[in-house]
C-alpha positions in Angstrom: -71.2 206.2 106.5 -68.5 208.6 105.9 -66.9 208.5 109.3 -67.3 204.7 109.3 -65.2 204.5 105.7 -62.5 206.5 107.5 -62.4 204.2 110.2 -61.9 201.8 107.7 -58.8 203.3 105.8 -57.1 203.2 109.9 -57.8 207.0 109.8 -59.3 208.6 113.2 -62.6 210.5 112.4 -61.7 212.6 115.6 -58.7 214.2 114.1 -58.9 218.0 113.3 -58.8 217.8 109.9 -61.5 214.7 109.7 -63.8 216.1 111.8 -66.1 217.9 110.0 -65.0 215.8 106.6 -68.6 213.6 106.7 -70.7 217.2 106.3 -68.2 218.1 104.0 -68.6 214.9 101.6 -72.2 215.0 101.4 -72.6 218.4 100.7 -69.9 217.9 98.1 -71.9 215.1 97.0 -74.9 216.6 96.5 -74.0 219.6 94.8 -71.8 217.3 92.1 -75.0 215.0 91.7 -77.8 218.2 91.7 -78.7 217.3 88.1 -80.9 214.5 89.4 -83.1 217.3 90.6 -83.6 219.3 87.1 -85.4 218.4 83.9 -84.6 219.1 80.5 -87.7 221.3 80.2 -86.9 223.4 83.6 -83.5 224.1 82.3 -84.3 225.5 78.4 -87.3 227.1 80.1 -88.6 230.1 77.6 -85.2 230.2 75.7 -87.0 228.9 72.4 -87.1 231.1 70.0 -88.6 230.9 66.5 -86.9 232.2 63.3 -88.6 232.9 60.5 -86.1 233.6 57.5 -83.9 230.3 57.2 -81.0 229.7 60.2 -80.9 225.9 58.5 -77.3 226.1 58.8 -75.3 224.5 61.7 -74.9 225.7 65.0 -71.8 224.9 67.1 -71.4 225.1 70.7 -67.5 224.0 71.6 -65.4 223.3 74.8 -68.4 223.3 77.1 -66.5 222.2 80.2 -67.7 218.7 81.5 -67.2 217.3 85.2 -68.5 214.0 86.4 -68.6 211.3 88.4 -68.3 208.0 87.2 -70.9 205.8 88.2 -68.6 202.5 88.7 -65.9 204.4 91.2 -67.2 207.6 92.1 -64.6 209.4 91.3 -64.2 212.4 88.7 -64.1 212.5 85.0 -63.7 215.8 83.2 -63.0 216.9 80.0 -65.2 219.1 77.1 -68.3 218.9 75.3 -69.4 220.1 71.8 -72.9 220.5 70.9 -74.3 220.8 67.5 -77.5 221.5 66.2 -79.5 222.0 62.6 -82.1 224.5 63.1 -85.7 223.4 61.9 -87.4 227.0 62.8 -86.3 227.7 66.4 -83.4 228.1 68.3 -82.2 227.9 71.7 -80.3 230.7 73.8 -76.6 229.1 73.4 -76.4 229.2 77.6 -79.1 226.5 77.9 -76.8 224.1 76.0 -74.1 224.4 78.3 -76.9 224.5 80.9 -78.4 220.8 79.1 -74.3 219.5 79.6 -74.2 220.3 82.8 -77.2 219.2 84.1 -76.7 215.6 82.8 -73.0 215.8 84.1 -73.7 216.0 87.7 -75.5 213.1 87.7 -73.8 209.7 88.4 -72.4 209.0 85.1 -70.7 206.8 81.8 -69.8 209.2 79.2 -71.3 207.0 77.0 -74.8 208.1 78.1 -74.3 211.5 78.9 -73.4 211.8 75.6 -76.7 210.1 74.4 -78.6 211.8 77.0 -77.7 215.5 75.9 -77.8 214.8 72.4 -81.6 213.3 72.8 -82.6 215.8 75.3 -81.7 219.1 72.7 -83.5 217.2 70.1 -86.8 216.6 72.5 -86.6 220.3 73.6 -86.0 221.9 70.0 -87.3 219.5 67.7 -84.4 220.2 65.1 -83.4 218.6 61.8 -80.3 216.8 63.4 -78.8 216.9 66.5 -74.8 215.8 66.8 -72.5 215.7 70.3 -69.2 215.0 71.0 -67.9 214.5 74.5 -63.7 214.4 75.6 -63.1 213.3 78.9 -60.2 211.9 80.7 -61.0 209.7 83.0 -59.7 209.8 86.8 -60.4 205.7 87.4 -58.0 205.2 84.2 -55.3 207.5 85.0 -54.8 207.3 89.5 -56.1 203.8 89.8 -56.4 200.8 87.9 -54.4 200.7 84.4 -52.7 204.0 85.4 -52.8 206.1 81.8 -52.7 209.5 82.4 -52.6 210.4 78.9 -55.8 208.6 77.7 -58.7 210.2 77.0 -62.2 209.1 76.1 -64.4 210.7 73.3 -67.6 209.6 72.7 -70.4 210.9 69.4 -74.3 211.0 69.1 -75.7 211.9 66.1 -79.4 212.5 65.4 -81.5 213.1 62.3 -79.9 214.4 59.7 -76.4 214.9 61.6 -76.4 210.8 60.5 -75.7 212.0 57.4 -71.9 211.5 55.9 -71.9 215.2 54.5 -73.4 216.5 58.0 -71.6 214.4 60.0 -68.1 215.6 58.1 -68.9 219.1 58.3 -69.9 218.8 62.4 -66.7 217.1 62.4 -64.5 219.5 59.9 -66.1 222.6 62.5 -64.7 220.7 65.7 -61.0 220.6 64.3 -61.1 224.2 63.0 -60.0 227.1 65.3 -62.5 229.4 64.4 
């Protein structure tokens, strides 16, 4: 399929630098859509632990790094995620969050749903009191093709239980802004 969409752009599939571009794509493929082949569960794995004296306050993961494909062009979108999560007796080692991002990232992808997605799968896996996610992305199909805006970026929110809230939700928000 590959050598036959070169053809296509008047390119010769024989050149040196085209020749081995079809293995190339696919692998490359594959590896930036791997998350197909994980599940929530397999990625937090044992990293649930339970605490027993309070740890009801927020927990903030920020600037996970976020690459994906958009599924109407294939082509990239990247940006940052930020996780938040209200403990309700366990938590989870702050890796498998990234881990949680990532996995739904390299998948086929709107930003819309991979911000649903990871925001539904830490509250199926740790059953907290609220769950809220923010995604940043800029979006390769808005800024080399199309419209052409370079500068536009795309941020997305899910909020769950109690992150609904307007005092929760502030405070998730208040914690994104702040440096530290």
């Amino acid at each position: 399929a590959v050598r036959e969409l070169l053809e296509c752009l008047g390119e010769d599939p024989e050149r040196e630098g085209l020749v081995d571009t079809p293995k190339r794509m696919a692998k490359a493929l594959l590896d930036c859509t791997a998350g197909y082949h994980q599940s929530p569960s397999e990625v937090v794995g044992d990293a649930l632990f339970t605490v027993e004296d309070g740890c009801g306050d927020m927990v903030v993961v920020k600037d996970i790094p976020v690459h994906s494909l958009c599924e109407h062009h294939m082509v990239p979108f990247h940006g940052k995620a930020h996780v938040a999560y209200i403990p309700d007796g366990k938590v989870i080692g702050l890796s498998k969050i990234g881990r949680i991002v990532e996995m739904f990232a390299r998948r086929l992808q709107v930003q819309e749903r991979l911000t649903q997605q990871v925001a539904n799968a830490m509250m199926e896996q740790l059953a907290p009191k609220g769950v809220g996610v923010v995604i940043e992305c800029s979006h390769m199909c808005m800024s080399m093709r199309g419209v052409r805006q370079p500068s536009a970026s795309t941020r997305t929110r899910a909020l769950l239980g109690c992150m609904k809230d307007a005092d929760m939700r502030a405070d998730f928000m208040r914690m994104l802004s702040s440096e530290s």
